[in-house]
N, C-alpha and C positions, 0 to 999 in steps of 0.2 A: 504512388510514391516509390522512387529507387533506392535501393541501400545503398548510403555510402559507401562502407568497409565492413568488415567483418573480423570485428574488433576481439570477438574469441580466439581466433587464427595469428593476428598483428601483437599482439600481448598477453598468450598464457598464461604467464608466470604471475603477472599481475591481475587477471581476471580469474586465478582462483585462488587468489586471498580477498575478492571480495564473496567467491564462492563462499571460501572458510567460512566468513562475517556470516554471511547468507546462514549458514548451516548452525553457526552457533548461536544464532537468533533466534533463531528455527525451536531450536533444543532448549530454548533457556528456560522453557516451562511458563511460558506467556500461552495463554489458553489459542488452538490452530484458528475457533471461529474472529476473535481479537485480531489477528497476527493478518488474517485476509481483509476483513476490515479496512482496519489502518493500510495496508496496502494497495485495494481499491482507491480509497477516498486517497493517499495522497496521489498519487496516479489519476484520478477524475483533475484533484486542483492542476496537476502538471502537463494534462492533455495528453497524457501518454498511452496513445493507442493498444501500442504493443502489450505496457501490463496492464492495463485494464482486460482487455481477453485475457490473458495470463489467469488475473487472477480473479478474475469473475468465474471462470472454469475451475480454477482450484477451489473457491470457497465453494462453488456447488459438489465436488467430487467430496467435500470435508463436511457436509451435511446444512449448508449454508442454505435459509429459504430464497425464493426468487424475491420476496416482497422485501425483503432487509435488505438483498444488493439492489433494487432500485431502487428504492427509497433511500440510499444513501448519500446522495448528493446533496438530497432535502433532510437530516436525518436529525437537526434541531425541532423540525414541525413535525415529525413520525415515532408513534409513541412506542416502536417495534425493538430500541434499544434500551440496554441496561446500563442504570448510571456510571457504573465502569464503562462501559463501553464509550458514552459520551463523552467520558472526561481525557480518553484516550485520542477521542474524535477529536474533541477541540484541541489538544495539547498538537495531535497532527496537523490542522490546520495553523497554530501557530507556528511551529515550524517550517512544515515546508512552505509557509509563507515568511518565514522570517524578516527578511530586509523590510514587509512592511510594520508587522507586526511584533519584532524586538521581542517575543514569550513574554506575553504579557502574565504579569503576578498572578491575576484570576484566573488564568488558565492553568499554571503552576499549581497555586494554591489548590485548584481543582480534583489534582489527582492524589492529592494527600488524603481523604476520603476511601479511596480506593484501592490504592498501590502503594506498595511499600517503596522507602528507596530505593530497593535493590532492583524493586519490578519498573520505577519508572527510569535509571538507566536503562533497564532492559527494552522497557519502550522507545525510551529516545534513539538508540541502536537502531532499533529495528526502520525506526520514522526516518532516519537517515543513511540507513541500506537502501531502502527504497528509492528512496530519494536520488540515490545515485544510481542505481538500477533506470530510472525514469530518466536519468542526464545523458547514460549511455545510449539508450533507446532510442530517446530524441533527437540527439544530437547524432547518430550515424543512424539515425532512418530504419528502423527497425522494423520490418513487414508483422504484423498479424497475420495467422495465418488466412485463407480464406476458405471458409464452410459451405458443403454444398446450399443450393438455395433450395427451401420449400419448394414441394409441388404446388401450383397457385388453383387455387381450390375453384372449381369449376360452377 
């Protein structure tokens, strides 16, 4: 895959106010291993190459087990999260599915349990930083880096 453009360079001024976003999200005091989660999975639903390396490498540098980031695409049949976390999960999948899924009330209602209102803005912020983070990605071809390869075991 070719990179379209290099959309850091074409609109500074606007790519870091989504930086700001980025940072203030960041900051809001949503727990780090939550905060990669939610950005994995919606990045898995978006196909976005790019932050999925991103942030499969952040949540391990952040003390993320290998068996929570792969089991997270499957992560309603893995008993490895916490009901907050779940309800973050699902509220993610409604979202960055929205056009099909409208945030359905169950999903809503879900995180009343868990998060306070102030924590599920804060959530939904974050579900929809990503979210655009994945649009820029996608949409101007964003390389992953590429890792050397294993020595192939003899």
């Amino acid at each position: 895959m070719t990179p379209r453009l290099d959309y850091f360079s074409v609109a500074p001024q606007l790519l870091q106010a989504v930086r700001n976003l980025e940072t203030a999200v960041a900051s809001s005091g949503l727990e780090r291993s939550l905060i990669e989660l939610v950005k994995i999975r919606a990045s898995q639903i978006n196909g976005c190459a790019f932050c999925i390396d991103m942030h499969t490498r952040d949540a391990r540098r952040a003390g993320e087990t290998e068996a929570r980031i792969y089991l997270l695409d499957a992560w309603r049949e893995a008993p490895h999260y916490t009901p907050r976390e779940r309800a973050a999960l699902a509220w993610t999948e409604a979202l960055t599915l929205v056009a099909s899924t409208h945030a359905p009330d169950a999903d809503y209602d879900g995180l009343k349990p868990h998060f306070t209102d102030e924590e599920i803005v804060k959530l939904t912020l974050l579900i929809g930083t990503i979210n655009l983070w994945n649009r820029l990605a996608i949409g101007f071809r964003a390389v992953p880096p590429l890792a050397a390869a294993p020595a192939a075991a003899a």
